[in-house]
C-alpha positions as CSV (number, residue, x, y, z in Angstrom):
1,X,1.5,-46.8,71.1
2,X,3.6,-47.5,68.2
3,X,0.8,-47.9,64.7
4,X,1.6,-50.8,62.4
5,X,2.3,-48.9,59.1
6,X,0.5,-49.5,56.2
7,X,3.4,-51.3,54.4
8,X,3.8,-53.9,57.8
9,X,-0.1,-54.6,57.3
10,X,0.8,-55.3,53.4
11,X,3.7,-57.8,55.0
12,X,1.6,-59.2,57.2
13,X,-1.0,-60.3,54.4
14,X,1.2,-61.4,52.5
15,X,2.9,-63.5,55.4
16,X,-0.3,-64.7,56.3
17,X,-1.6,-66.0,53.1
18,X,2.0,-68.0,52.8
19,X,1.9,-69.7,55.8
20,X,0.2,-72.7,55.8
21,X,-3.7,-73.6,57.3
22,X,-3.9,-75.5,60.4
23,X,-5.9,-78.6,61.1
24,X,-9.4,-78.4,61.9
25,X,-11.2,-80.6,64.6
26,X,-12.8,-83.7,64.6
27,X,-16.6,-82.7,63.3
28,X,-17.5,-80.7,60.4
29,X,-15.6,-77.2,61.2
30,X,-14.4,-75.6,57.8
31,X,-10.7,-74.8,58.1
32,X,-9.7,-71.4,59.3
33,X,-8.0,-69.2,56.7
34,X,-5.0,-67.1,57.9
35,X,-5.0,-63.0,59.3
36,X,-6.2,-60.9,56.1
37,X,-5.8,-57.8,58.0
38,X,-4.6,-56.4,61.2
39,X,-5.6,-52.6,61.8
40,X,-6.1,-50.0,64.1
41,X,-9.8,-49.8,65.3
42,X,-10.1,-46.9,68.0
43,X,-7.9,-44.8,69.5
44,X,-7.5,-45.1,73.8
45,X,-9.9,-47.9,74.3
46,X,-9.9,-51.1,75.8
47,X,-12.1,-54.9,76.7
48,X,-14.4,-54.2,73.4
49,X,-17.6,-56.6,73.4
50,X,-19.3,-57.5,70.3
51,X,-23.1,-56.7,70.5
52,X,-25.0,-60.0,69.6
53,X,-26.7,-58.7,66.3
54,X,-22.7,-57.1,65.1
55,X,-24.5,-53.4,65.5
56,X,-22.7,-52.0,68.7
57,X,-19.3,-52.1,71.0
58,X,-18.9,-51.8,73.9
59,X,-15.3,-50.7,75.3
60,X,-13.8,-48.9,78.3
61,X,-12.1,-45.3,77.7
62,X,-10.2,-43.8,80.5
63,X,-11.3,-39.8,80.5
64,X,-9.3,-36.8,81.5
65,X,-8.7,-37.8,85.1
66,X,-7.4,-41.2,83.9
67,X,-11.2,-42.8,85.5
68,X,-12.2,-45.5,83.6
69,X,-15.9,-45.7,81.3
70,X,-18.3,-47.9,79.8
71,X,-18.7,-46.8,75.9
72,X,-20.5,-47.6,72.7
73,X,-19.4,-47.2,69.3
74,X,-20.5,-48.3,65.8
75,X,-18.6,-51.2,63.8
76,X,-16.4,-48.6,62.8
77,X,-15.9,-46.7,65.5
78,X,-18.1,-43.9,64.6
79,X,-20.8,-42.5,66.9
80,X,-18.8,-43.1,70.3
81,X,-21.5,-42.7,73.1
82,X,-20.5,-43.0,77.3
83,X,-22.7,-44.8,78.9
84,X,-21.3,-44.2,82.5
85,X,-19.6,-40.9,82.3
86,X,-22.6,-38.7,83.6
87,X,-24.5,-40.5,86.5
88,X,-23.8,-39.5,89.6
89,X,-23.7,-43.0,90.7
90,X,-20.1,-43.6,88.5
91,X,-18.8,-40.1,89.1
92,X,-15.1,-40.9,90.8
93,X,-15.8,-44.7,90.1
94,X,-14.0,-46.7,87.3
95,X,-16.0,-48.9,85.4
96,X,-16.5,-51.2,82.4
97,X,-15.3,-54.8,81.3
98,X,-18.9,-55.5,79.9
99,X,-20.8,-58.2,78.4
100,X,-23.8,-57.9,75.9
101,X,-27.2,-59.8,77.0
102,X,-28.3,-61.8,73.7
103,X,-31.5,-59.3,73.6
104,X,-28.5,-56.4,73.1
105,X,-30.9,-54.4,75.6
106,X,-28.4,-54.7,78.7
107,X,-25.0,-54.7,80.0
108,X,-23.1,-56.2,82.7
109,X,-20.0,-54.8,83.7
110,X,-17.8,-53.9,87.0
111,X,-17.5,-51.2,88.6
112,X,-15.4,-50.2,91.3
113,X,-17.1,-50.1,95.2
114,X,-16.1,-46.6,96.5
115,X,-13.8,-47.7,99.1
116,X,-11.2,-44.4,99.1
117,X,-10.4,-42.0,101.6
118,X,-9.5,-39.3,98.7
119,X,-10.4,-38.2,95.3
120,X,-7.3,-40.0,93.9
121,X,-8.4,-42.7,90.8
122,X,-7.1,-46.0,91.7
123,X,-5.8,-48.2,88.8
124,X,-8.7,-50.5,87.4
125,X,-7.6,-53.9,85.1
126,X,-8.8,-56.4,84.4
127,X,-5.9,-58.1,85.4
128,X,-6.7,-59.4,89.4
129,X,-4.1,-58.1,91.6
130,X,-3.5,-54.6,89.6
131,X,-4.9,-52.9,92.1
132,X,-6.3,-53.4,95.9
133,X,-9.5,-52.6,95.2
134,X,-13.2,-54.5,94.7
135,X,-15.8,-54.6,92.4
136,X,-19.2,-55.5,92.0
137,X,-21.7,-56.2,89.1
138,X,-24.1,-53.5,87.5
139,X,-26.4,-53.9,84.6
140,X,-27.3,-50.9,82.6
141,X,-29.6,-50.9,79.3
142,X,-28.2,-49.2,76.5
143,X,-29.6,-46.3,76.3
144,X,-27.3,-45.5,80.0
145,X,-30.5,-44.4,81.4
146,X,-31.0,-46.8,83.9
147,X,-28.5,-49.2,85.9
148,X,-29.1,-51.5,88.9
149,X,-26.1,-52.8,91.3
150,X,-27.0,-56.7,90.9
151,X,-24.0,-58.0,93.2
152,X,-23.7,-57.3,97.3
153,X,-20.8,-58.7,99.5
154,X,-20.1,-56.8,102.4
155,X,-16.6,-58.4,102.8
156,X,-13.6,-56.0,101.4
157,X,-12.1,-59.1,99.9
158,X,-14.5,-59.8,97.9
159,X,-14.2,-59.0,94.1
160,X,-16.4,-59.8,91.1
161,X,-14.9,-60.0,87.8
162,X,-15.1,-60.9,84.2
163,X,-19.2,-61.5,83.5
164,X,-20.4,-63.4,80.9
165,X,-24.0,-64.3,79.6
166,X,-25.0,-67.8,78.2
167,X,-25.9,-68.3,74.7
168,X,-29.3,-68.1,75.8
169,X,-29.2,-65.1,78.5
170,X,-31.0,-67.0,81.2
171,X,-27.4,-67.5,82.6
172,X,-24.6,-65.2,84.0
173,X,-20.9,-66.6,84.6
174,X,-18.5,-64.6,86.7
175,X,-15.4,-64.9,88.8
176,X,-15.2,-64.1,92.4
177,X,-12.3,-63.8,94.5
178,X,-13.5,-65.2,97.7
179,X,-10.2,-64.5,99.9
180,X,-6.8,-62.9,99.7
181,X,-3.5,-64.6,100.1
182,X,-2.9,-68.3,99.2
183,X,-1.7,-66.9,95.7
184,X,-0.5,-63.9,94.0
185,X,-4.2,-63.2,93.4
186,X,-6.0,-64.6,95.9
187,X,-8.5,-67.5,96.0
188,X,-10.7,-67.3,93.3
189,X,-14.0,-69.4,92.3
190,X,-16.1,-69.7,89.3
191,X,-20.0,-68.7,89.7
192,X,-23.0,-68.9,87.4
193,X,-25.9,-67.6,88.8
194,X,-29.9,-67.2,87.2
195,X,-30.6,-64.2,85.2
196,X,-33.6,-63.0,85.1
197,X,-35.9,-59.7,84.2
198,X,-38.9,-59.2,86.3
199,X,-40.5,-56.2,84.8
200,X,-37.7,-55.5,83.2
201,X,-35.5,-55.1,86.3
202,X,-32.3,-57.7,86.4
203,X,-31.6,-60.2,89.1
204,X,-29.3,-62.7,90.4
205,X,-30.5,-65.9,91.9
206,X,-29.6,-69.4,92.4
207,X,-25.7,-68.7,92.2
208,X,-23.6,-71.8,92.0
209,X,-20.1,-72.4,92.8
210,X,-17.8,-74.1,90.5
211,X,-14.1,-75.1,92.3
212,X,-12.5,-77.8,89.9
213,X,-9.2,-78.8,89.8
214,X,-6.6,-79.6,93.3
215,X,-5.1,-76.2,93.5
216,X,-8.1,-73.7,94.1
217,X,-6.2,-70.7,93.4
218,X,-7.0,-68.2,90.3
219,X,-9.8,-68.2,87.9
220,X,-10.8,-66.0,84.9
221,X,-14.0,-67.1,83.0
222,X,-14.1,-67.3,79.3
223,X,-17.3,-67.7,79.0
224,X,-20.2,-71.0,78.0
225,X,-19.7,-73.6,75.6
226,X,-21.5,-73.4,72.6
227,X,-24.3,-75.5,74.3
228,X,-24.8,-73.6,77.2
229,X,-23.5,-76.9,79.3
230,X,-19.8,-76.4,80.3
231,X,-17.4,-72.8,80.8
232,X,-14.4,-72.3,79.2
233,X,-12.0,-70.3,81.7
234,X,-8.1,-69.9,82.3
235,X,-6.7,-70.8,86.1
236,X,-3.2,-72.6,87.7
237,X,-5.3,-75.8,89.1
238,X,-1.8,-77.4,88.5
239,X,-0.1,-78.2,92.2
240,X,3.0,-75.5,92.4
241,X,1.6,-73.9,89.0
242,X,2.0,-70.1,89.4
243,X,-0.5,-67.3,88.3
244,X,2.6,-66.4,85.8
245,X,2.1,-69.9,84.0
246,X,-2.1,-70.1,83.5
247,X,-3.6,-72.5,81.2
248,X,-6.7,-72.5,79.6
249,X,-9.6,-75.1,80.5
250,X,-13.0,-76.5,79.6
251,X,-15.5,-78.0,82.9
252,X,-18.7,-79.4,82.3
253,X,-21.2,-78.2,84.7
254,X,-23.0,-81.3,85.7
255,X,-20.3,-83.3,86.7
256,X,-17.2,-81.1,87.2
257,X,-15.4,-83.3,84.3
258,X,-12.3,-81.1,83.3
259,X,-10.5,-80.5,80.4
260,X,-7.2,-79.2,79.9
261,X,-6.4,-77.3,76.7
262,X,-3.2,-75.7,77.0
263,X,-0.1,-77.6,78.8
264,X,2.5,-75.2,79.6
265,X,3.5,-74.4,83.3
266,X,6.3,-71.9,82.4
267,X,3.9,-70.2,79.8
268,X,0.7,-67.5,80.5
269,X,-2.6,-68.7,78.6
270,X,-5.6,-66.5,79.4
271,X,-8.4,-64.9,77.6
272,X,-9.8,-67.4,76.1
273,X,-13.2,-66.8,73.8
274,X,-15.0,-69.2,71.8
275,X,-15.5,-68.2,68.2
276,X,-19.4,-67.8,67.2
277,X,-19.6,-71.6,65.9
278,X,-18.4,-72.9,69.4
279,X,-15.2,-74.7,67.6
280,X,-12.4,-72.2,67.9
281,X,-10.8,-70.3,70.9
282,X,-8.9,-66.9,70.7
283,X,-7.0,-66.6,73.5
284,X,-3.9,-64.7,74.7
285,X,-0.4,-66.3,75.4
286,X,3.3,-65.3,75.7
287,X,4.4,-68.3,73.9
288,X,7.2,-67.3,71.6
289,X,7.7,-64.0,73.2
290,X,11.3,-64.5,74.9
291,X,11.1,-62.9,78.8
292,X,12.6,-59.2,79.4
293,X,15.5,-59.1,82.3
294,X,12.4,-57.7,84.6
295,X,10.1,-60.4,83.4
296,X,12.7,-63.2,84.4
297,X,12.6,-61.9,87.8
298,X,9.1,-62.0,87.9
299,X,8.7,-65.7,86.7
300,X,11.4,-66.6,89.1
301,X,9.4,-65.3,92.0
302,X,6.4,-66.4,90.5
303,X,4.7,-63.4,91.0
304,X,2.1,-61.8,89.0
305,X,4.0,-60.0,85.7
306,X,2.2,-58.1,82.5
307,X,4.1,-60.1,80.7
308,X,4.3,-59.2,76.3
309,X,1.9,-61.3,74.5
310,X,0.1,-62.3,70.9
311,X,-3.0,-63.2,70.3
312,X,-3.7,-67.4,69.2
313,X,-6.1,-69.3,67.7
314,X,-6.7,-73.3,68.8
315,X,-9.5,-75.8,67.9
316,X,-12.0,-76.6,70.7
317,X,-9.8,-79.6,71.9
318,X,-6.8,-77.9,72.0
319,X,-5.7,-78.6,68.5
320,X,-4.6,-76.3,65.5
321,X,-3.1,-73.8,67.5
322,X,-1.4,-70.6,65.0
323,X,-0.5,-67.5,66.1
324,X,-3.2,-64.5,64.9
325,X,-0.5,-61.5,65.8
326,X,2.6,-60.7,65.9
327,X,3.3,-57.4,67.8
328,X,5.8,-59.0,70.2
329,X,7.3,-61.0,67.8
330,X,10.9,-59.3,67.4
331,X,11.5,-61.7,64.5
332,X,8.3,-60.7,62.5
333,X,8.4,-58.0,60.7
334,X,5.0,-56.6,62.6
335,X,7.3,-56.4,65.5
336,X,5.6,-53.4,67.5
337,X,7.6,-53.5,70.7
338,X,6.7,-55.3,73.8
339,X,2.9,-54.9,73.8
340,X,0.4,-56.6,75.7
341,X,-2.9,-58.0,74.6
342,X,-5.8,-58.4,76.3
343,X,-9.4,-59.9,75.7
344,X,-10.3,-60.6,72.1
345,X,-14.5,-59.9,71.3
346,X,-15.7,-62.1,68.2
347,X,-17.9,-60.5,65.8
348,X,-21.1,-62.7,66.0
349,X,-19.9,-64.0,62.0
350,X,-16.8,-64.7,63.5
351,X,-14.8,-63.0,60.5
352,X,-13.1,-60.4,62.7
353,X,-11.7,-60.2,66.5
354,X,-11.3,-56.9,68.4
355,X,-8.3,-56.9,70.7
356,X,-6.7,-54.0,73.1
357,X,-2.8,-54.1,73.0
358,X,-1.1,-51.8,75.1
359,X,2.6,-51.0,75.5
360,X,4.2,-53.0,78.2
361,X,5.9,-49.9,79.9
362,X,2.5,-48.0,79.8
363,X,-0.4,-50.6,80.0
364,X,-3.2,-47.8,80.5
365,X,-2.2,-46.3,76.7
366,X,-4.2,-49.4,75.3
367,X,-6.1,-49.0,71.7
368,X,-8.1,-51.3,69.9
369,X,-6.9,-53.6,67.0
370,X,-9.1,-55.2,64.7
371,X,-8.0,-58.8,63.1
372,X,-9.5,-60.0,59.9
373,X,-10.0,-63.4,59.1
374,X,-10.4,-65.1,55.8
375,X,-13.0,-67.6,55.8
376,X,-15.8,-66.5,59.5
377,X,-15.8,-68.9,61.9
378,X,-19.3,-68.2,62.5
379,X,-22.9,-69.9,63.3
């Protein structure tokens, strides 16, 4: 993909440090200072996750035959370890989108349930409905040395996406797509199920279903509140609201209370990630990016489009939103063509985000950017 030279990134500080600071919510959250820096991070990588203590990534790499794997790097990128490409167990199956337990010992990610008839990769995104295929759950420690399948469903449809652990790690959150058709995507629900090591092997139990709002179609997780109480996730629950036009949400778990955060029905919100201190979100949105002639065809139909987006920053209650990025932006001087970006990681300080962007012609050519924020929006 194109590289923002280095006299763009210069622009871009400088653009940043003019532009003035948004509000910050009710409560005593310090201001957040605008982008210092927006760099290349890795080369043909993709869904980084921050390691709780800041010492690891984790990211997906797609090797020779295009299959994807679970990685780890250093902060800087240095020291780039698969974790999935020698078992025999992940051979011909595409795998990653992980999340860090808060003991940095284990990871849960997906991987693909071998359901070909021929050696052929299928396309794996995290984006529901890129491909036909399912997934289930695995947990691995770091060291890639041992791995346990934690999630069964016999039923093709089924489809388990997006983990992530509670604050705490006693607690998993993933979605599930529970049947096809309805939507675009399928019907999806939220779950949050027990985690717990006995003898140091994972387990599932006590999974809960979460199905709020009057249209039950798509849901992503974004992962627990800062308190461990409510999920923050990104779903059409609007009646007639298309998977094009998502929103991003907050639920409470013990009484289903809901939340909106973002109101836009003609605009895709998704991604959202709490900053370390619980009173920020990153999220992704197309806001601002005017449609191609292919993506107006798409929104039209409502069908499911990867649309060109930037990365954004909000309060907790929907407040303070500012744009962090500007590769779609034709009007900034950053402009890097149509790109599309996907899940942000925090760093656990919450000075610096990690986020894959990826041409829009050629979405599996995605590296890893890393934005730099003034003042951390940390513990």
């Amino acid at each position: 993909m194109p590289r923002l030279p280095s006299t763009l990134l210069l622009l871009l500080a400088a653009a940043a440090a003019a532009a003035p600071q948004f509000p910050a919510p009710s409560g005593a959250a310090p201001e957040p200072a605008p982008v210092e820096e927006v760099r290349p991070w890795i080369e043909r990588g993709d869904r980084p996750a921050w390691a709780p203590k800041g010492d690891r990534i984790a990211f997906d790499r797609p090797d020779e035959l295009g299959i994807s794997r679970l990685w780890i790097a250093e902060p800087d990128g240095s020291a780039a370890r698969c974790l999935t490409c020698r078992p025999l167990d992940f051979e011909k199956l595409h795998a990653g989108n992980a999340t860090w337990h808060p003991s940095g010992e284990y990871l849960v990610f997906q991987v693909e349930r071998p359901a070909r008839r021929d050696d052929r990769p299928l396309p794996f995104r995290a984006v529901p409905g890129g491909n036909r295929g399912q997934e289930d759950l695995w947990a691995i420690t770091t060291d890639g040395r041992t791995y346990w399948n934690i999630t069964h469903r016999g039923d093709e449809g089924y489809r388990f996406a997006v983990p992530h652990f509670s604050r705490e790690g006693d607690r998993l959150l993933w979605g599930e797509r529970v049947a096809s058709g309805g939507g675009a995507w399928g019907r999806w629900t939220l779950r949050v199920a027990e985690f717990a090591l006995t003898r140091g092997v994972p387990r599932l139990r006590k999974a809960q279903e979460h199905e709020p709002g009057p249209q039950r179609l798509y849901k992503e997780p974004g992962g627990f509140t800062a308190d461990d109480r409510g999920l923050l996730f990104a779903a059409n629950l609007e009646v007639g609201q298309p998977e094009t036009g998502l929103d991003v949400y907050e639920m409470r778990m013990e009484d289903g209370t809901v939340r909106r955060l973002t109101h836009t029905l003609d605009e895709l919100d998704r991604h959202p990630r709490f900053s370390p201190n619980g009173r920020w979100i990153a999220w992704v949105s197309n806001r601002g990016v005017p449609p191609a002639r292919d993506e107006e065809r798409w929104l039209r139909r409502g069908m499911p489009a990867l649309l060109a987006t930037d990365l954004w920053l909000m309060a907790a209650d929907g407040s303070g939103v500012a744009r962090l990025t500007h590769f779609s932006d034709v009007f900034s001087p950053d402009y890097a063509g149509r790109m599309m970006v996907g899940p942000p990681a925090w760093s656990p300080e919450g000075d610096r985000l990690l986020v894959p962007v990826a041409p829009q012609d050629a979405p599996h050519q995605a590296e890893i950017y890393l934005v730099r924020l003034t003042t951390p929006l940390g513990r």
